[in-house]
VOBA-218054 format. One line per field, with one value per residue (C-alpha): residue in one letter; y, z, x. Coordinates in nm, 3 decimals. Each point is the difference from the previous one (the first is absolute). Example, Ala and Ser with C-alpha at 12.3 -4.5 7.8 and 13.67 -1.06 7.14 Angstrom:
BEGIN
residu	c(a  s)
py	c(-0.450  0.344)
pz	c(0.780  -0.066)
px	c(1.230  0.137)
This chain:
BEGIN
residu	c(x  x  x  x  x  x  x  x  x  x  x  x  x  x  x  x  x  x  x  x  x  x  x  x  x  x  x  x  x  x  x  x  x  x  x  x  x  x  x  x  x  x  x  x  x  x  x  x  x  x  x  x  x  x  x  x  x  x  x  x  x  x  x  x  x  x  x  x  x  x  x  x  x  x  x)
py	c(-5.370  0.006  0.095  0.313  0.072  0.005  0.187  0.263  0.023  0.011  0.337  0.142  -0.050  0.157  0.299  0.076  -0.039  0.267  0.271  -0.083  0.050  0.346  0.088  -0.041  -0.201  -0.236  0.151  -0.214  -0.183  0.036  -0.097  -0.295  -0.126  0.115  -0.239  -0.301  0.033  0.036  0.334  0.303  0.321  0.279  0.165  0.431  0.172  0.071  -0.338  0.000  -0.093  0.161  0.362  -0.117  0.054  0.151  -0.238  -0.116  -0.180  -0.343  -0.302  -0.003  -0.311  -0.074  -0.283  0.058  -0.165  -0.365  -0.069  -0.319  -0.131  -0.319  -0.281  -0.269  -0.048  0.097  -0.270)
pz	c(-4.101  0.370  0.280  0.073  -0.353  -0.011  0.319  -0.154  -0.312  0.194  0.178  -0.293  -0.134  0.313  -0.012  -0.380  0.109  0.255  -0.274  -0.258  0.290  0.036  -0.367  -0.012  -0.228  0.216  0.019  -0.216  -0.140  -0.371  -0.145  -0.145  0.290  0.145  -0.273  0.086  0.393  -0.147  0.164  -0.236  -0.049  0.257  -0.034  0.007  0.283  -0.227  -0.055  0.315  0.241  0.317  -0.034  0.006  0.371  0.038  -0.042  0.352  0.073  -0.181  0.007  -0.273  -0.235  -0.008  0.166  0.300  -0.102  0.055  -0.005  -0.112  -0.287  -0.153  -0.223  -0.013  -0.365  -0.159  -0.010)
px	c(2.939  0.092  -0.198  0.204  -0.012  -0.383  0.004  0.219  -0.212  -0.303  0.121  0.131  -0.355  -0.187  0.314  -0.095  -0.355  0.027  0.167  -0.266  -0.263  0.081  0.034  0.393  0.263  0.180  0.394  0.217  -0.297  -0.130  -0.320  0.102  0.077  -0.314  -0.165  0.216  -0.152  -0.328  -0.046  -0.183  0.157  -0.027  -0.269  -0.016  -0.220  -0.235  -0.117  -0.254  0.321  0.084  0.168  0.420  0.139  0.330  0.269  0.141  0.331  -0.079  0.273  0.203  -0.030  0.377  0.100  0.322  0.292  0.026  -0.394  -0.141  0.036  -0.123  0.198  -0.282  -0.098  -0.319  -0.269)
């Protein structure tokens, strides 16, 4: 994998990690792929977490038109 491709993994990680953080699925993200990042499942507020703050204007996780995108083959 390239360096910009484990860059852009790395930040999707930390992004998905945010979400679960607060008690929140990840948009566009299911729990199976939750599983292959080796993240757990969102927990509910009940579970001893911070009460959920009201949802702000995040980033959205699609990628702009013409973004980067790697052809190196996997190792």
């Amino acid at each position: 994998m390239c360096l910009a491709c484990e860059q852009q993994e790395y930040f999707f990680r930390l992004w998905c990690a945010d979400f679960l953080a607060r008690g929140e699925m990840p948009p566009g993200v299911t729990l199976d792929d939750l599983q292959a990042l080796g993240l757990p499942p969102p927990k509910s507020p009940g579970e001893g977490g911070k009460p959920k703050p009201e949802a702000g204007n995040r980033p959205s996780p699609v990628q702009p038109a013409g973004s980067f995108a790697c052809d190196s083959p996997d190792e």
